[in-house]
C-alpha positions in Angstrom: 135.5 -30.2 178.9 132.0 -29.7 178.8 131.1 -32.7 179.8 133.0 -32.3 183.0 131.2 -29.3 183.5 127.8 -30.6 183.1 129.2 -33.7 185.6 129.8 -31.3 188.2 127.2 -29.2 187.7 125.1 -32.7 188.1 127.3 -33.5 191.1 126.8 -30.5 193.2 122.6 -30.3 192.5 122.5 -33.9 193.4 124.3 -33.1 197.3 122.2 -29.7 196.8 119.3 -32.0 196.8 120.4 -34.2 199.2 121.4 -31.4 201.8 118.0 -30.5 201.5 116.3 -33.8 201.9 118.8 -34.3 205.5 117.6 -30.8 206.6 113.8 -31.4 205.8 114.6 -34.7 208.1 116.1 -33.1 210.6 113.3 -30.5 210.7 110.4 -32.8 210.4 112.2 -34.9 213.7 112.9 -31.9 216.0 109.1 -31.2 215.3 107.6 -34.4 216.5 109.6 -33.5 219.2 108.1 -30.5 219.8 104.5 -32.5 219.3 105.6 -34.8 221.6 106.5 -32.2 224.5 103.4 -30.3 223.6 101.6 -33.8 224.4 103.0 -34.5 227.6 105.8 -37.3 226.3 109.1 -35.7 227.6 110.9 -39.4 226.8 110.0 -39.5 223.6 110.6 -36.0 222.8 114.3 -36.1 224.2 114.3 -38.7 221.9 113.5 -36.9 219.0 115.8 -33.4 219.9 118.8 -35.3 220.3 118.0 -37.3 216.8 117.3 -33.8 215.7 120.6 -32.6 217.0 122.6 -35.4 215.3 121.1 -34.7 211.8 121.0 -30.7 211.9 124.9 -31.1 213.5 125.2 -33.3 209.9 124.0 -30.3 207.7 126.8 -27.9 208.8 125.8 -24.4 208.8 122.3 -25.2 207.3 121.6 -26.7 210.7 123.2 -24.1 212.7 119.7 -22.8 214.1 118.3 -26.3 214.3 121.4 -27.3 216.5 121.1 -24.4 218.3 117.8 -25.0 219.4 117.8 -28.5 220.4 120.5 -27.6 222.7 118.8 -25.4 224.2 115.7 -27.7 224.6 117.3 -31.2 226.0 118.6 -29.7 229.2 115.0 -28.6 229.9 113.4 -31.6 228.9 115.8 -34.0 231.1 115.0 -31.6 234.4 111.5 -31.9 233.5 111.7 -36.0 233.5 113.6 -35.6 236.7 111.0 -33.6 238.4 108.6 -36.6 237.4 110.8 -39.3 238.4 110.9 -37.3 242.3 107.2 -37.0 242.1 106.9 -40.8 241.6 109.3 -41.7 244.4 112.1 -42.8 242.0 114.8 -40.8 244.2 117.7 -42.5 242.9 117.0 -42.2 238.9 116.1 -38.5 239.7 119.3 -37.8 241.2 120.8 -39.5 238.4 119.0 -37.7 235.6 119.4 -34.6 237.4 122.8 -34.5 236.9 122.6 -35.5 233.4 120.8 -32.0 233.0 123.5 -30.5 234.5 125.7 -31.5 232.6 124.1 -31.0 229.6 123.4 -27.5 230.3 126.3 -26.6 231.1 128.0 -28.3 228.0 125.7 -26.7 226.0 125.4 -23.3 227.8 121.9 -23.2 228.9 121.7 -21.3 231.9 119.8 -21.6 235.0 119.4 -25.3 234.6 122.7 -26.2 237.0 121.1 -24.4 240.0 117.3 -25.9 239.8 119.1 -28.9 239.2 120.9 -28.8 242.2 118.1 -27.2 244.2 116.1 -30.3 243.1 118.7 -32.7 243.7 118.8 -31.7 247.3 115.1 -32.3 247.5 115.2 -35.2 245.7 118.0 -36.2 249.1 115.4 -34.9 251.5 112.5 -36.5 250.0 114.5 -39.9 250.1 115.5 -39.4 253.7 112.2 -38.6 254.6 110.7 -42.2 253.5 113.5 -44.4 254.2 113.4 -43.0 257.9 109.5 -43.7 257.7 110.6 -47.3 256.7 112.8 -47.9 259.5 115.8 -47.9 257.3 117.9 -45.7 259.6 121.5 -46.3 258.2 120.0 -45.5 254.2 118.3 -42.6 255.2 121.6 -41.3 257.6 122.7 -41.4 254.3 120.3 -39.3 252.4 120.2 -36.9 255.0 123.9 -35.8 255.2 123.5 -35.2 251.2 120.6 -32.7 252.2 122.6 -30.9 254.8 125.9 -31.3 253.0 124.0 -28.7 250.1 121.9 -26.4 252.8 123.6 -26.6 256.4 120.7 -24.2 257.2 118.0 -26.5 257.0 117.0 -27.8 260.4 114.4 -30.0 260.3 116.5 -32.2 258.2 119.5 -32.1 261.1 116.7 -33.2 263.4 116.0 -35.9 260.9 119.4 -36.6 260.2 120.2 -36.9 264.4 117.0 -39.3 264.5 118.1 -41.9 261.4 121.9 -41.4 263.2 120.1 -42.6 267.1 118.5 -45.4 265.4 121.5 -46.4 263.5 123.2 -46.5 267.1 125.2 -43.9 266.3 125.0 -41.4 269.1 127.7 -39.0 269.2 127.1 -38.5 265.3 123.6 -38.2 266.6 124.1 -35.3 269.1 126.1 -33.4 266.7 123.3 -33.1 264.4 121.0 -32.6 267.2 123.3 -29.3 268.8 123.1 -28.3 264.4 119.7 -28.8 264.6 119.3 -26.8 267.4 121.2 -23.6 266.2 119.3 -24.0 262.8 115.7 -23.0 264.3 114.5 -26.6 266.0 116.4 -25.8 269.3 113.2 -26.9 271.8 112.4 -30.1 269.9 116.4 -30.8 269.6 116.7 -30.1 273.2 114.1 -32.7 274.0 116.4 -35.1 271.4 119.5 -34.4 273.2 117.7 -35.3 276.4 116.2 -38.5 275.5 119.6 -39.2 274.1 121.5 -38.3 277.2 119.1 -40.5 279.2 119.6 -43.4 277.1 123.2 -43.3 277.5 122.8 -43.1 281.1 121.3 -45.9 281.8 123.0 -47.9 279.7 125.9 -47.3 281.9 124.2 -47.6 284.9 123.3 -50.6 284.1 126.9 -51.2 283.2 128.3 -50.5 286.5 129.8 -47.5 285.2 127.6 -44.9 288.1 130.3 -41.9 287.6 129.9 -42.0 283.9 126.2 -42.2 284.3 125.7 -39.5 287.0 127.7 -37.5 284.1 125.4 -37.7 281.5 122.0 -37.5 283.1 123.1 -34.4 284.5 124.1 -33.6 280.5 120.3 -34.6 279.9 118.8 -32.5 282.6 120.6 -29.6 280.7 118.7 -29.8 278.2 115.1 -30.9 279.5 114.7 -31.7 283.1 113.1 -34.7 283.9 112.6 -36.6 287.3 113.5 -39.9 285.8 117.0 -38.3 285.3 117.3 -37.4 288.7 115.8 -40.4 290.1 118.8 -42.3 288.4 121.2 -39.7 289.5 120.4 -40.6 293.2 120.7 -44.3 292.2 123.9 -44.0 291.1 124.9 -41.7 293.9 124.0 -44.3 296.5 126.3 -46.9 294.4 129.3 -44.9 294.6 128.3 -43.7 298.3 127.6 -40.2 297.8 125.0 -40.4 300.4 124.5 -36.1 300.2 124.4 -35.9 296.8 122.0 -39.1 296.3 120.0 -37.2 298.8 119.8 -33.9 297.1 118.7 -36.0 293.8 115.8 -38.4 295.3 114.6 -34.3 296.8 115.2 -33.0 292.8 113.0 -35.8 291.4 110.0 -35.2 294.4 110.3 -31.7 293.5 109.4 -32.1 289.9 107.3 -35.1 290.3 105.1 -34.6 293.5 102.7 -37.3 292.4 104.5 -39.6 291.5 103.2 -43.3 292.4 106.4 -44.1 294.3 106.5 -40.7 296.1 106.3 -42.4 299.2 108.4 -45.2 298.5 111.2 -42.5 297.8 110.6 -40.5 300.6 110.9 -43.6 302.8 114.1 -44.1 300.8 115.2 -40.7 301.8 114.4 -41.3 305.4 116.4 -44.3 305.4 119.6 -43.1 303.6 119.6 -40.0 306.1 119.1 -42.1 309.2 122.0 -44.5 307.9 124.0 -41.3 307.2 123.5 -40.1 310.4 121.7 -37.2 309.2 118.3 -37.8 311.9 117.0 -34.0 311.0 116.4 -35.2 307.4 112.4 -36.5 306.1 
C-alpha cells in the first residue's frame, strides 16, 4: 500500500512538473509575441498569441489569464495588419483580413473592433474604387463603389464616383441614378453638370439614330440641369427633322442667346432667316 502511495504521489509531481513546464511555454511564447508587436512584426506576433492561446487553452485554469489575454490581443493585431495591407494598396487582402478581425472579436468578445473594422472595410471599398477608376477599369471600380455606398449612402463624392465608373461602363440609367444620389448627398452642382453631359450624350446618340422626338426629349432633360447652347443647337436640328419649323426656330434663337460669339453665329442666323422665309414667317431675322 505504500508503495502505491509513493507511485502516486510520484505521478501527480511528475504532471505537477509538467504543468508547469507547458505554462512556462506558453508564457515565454505569448511574450515574444509581445516582443514582436513591440518591434513592429504584427505577422509574427499573431503568430506567437495564437500559439500562446493553444498552449495556455492546454493548461486549463492555469492558463485562464494567459487565454484571456491573447484573446483579447489577436483581434487587435489582425485590424492592425489590415490597416497595413490598405496603406500598401492590397484592397482585396485587407477586406479579407478585416473580416477575420471581426470575427475574431466578436467570437472572442472584444469590443469595438467590429465597427473600425467595418469603418475600415468601407475605406478599404473607396480606396479600391478610387484607383481602379484612375485605371480605366470602370466595370471593377462600379463594383467597389456600390460596396462604399451600400455601408454610407451619405457619402457623395463616392455617388459621383460611382455614376462616373457606371457612364463609362455604358451603363447610363444606373449612372443617373447615382448622379440624382450624388446630388442630394452635397455634390448637386458638379452632379448637375454629370447629369447634363449625360443627357447630351444620349441625345445625340439618338439624333444620330433618327430617333429626333426621343432626342429633342432628352436635351431638353440636359438643359435642366446645365444649360448649354450645344443642347439647344441640336434641339433645333431635330426640330427641323420632324418639321417643327416654330419650335426649331425658338431653339437656333435659345443657342444665339447663350452663345452670341459663337463662330457659326452667322451661319445660324442665316439658317434662321431661311427656315422663317420657307415658313412663311418674312417678319422673322
Amino acid at each position: 500500500m505504500k508503495k502505491i502511495m509513493i507511485a502516486l504521489a510520484a505521478l501527480f509531481c511528475a504532471a505537477s512538473l509538467a504543468s508547469a513546464q507547458d505554462m512556462a511555454v506558453a508564457t515565454e511564447t505569448y511574450n515574444n509575441g509581445a516582443m514582436a508587436l513591440q518591434g513592429g512584426d504584427k505577422v509574427v506576433a499573431l503568430n506567437y498569441f495564437k500559439e500562446a492561446l493553444a498552449l495556455g487553452e492546454a493548461c486549463g485554469e492555469e492558463g485562464a489569464e494567459l487565454v484571456s489575454n491573447c484573446k483579447n490581443a489577436i483581434p487587435g493585431v489582425i485590424l492592425n495588419i489590415a490597416k497595413g495591407q490598405i496603406n500598401d494598396g492590397a484592397y482585396d487582402e485587407a477586406i479579407a483580413t478585416l473580416a477575420e478581425a471581426a470575427a475574431k472579436a466578436k467570437e472572442y468578445g472584444v469590443e469595438g473592433i467590429p465597427a473600425e473594422a467595418a469603418e475600415l472595410t468601407t475605406n478599404a471599398y473607396l480606396r479600391k474604387g478610387t484607383s481602379l477608376l484612375k485605371a480605366k477599369d470602370m466595370e471593377g471600380a462600379a463594383a467597389a463603389l456600390k460596396e462604399v455606398v451600400a455601408a454610407d449612402a451619405s457619402n457623395g463624392g463616392a455617388y459621383m464616383m460611382l455614376g462616373q465608373a457606371l457612364m463609362g461602363s455604358g451603363k447610363s440609367d444606373e449612372a443617373i441614378e447615382a448622379f440624382k444620389s450624388a446630388a442630394a448627398n452635397g455634390k448637386e452642382e458638379q452632379a448637375k453638370k454629370m447629369l447634363g453631359n449625360l443627357y447630351l450624350k444620349q441625345g445625340q446618340a439618338l439624333l444620330k439614330g433618327g430617333k429626333n422626338a426621343e432626342a429633342v426629349e432628352a436635351f431638353t432633360t440636359a438643359n435642366s440641369y446645365v444649360e448649354n447652347p450645344v443642347s439647344y443647337k441640336l434641339i433645333a436640328s431635330a426640330y427641323t427633322k420632324l418639321n417643327k419649323t416654330s419650335a426649331a426656330l425658338d431653339a437656333y434663337k435659345k443657342y444665339l442667346e447663350l452663345n452670341p460669339d459663337a463662330k457659326d453665329a452667322a451661319g445660324v442666323k442665316l439658317t434662321i432667316a431661311a427656315t422663317a422665309q420657307k415658313a412663311g414667317n418674312k417678319a422673322t431675322k
